[in-house]
Phi, psi and omega in degrees: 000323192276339177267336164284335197274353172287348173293326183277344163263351189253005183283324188308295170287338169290337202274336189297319198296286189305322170315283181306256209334333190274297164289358174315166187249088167335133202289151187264117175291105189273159176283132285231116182240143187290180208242109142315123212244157202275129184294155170106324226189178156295146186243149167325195178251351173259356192276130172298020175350342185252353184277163189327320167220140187236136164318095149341112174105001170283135186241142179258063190351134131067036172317317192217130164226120190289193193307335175266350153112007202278114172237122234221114188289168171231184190185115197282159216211087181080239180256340186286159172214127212218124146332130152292336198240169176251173208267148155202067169294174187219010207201146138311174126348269189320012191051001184284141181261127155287096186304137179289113184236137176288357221351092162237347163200173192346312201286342179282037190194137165221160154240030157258315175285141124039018223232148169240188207178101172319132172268134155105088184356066162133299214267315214268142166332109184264339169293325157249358161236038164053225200237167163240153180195139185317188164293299164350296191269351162311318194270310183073029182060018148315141162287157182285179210185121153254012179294185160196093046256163169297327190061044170279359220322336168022244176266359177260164180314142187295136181109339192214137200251130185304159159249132197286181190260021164259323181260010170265325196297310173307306186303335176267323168301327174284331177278336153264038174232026163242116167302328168286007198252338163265132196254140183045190209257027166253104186318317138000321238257053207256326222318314172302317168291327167283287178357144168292157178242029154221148167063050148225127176330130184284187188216179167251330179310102191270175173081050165268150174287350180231032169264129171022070174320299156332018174226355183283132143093060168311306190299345201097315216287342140086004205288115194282140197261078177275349190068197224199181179212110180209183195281357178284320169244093198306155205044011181086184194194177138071062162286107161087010177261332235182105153240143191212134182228140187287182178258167151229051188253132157257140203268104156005304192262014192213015257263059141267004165238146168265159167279131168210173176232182197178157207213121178232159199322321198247005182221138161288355194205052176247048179259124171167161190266149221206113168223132168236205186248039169247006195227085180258188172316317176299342178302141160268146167228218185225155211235135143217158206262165181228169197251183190257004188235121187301172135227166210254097193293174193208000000 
């Protein structure tokens, strides 16, 4: 008697066994997601540059290298994929050299050749605010273009494009539709958000690019106060005051001047497109290239 109820206790627990095993939950499979790059930053060594959709404020290592071996991270802005640095190249695409000029005087600016041009007559670091360079060597003897995309290649690396003053008019409207990216209650207000967080003259002005700098550069987009060059002011002007980058659109009612856009040390809203008559084709500025394959923002 006692050997069937110890059998009947042992049927009992193994059948208890199998129940809780039948019920246990299989682990759940997620389905294959594409990968993201982190918005906002730098992205990881797992981050996915290439997927389908990229983040406004994504930044992409080492993205483009021009001709000269030079390598220039980007950073997508919308739909847009944008140079981070401004270029300093010394060559075309095409290898032909962009001649180097001191510009210390009058005699120094055309606006048909070619020309570049160290910022602050000379001194300043070109590995951190690149070269400035007239209008000439921006088109490389494109006609201006107001398209979008332009289809310029102009002075930039094969694959990437001047950008027109139409594809500048999209960078700002997308970076002003992030509220985070705007200071006080004027869409206007982005400047700070572009601005670089080094080496622009400080300011007392707030939300300004050279007000408490360590709050600069929401965007990734980084734009460095290399300042300009032009023939009024011999050897350059505004290093850590002005940063201005050209278009490759010429104003319509002038057309010895281009559109370029641009930001100094004291204003929150001075980004806009702005051609007068001390910043003609001859002026030099600073380049940054846009690529020519969008990408799809998220």
């Amino acid at each position: 008697m006692k050997k069937y109820a110890l059998f009947a206790l042992f049927l009992l627990v193994s059948f208890t066994m199998l129940v809780i095993s039948c019920q246990r939950e299989e682990p759940i499979e997620e389905p294959d997601q594409p990968v993201n790059p982190t918005p906002g930053g730098n992205n990881d060594d797992n981050a996915d540059t290439t997927a389908a959709f990229l983040y406004t404020g994504t930044v992409i290592p080492d993205a483009v290298t021009d001709v000269d071996g030079n390598h220039y991270n980007a950073v997508v802005i919308g739909n847009q994929v944008w140079m981070m640095e401004n270029l300093v190249t010394t060559h075309f695409a095409d290898g032909e050299e962009i001649p180097l000029t001191a510009g210390y005087s009058i005699s120094d600016v055309s606006t048909t050749l070619p020309l570049r041009y160290v910022p602050d007559a000379g001194t300043a670091d070109v590995n951190v605010y690149g070269y400035l360079y007239n209008w000439s060597a921006v088109m490389h003897g494109a006609l201006s273009s107001d398209a979008n995309p332009s289809g310029v290649q102009g002075i930039c690396p094969d694959g990437w494009h001047v950008p027109s003053d139409a594809e500048w008019n999209d960078f700002a409207d997308t970076v002003s539709s992030h509220p985070e990216y705007v200071l006080g209650d004027d869409i206007r207000n982005i400047d700070k958000a572009l601005a670089s967080t080094t080496c622009w003259h400080n300011s007392a002005y707030p939300n300004s690019a050279g007000n408490d700098q360590s709050l600069n550069n929401a965007t990734h987009f980084a734009m460095m106060p290399a300042g300009s060059w032009h023939g009024g002011s011999p050897g350059g002007c505004g290093l850590g005051y002005f940063a201005l980058l050209w278009s490759c659109t010429e104003n319509k009612d002038n057309t010895s001047r281009a559109w370029y856009r641009y930001i100094n040390n004291q204003s929150a809203r001075a980004f806009h497109n702005h051609s007068n008559a001390h910043d003609s084709k001859a002026t030099a500025m600073s380049v940054r290239c846009l690529r020519d394959t969008p990408a799809n923002p998220r």
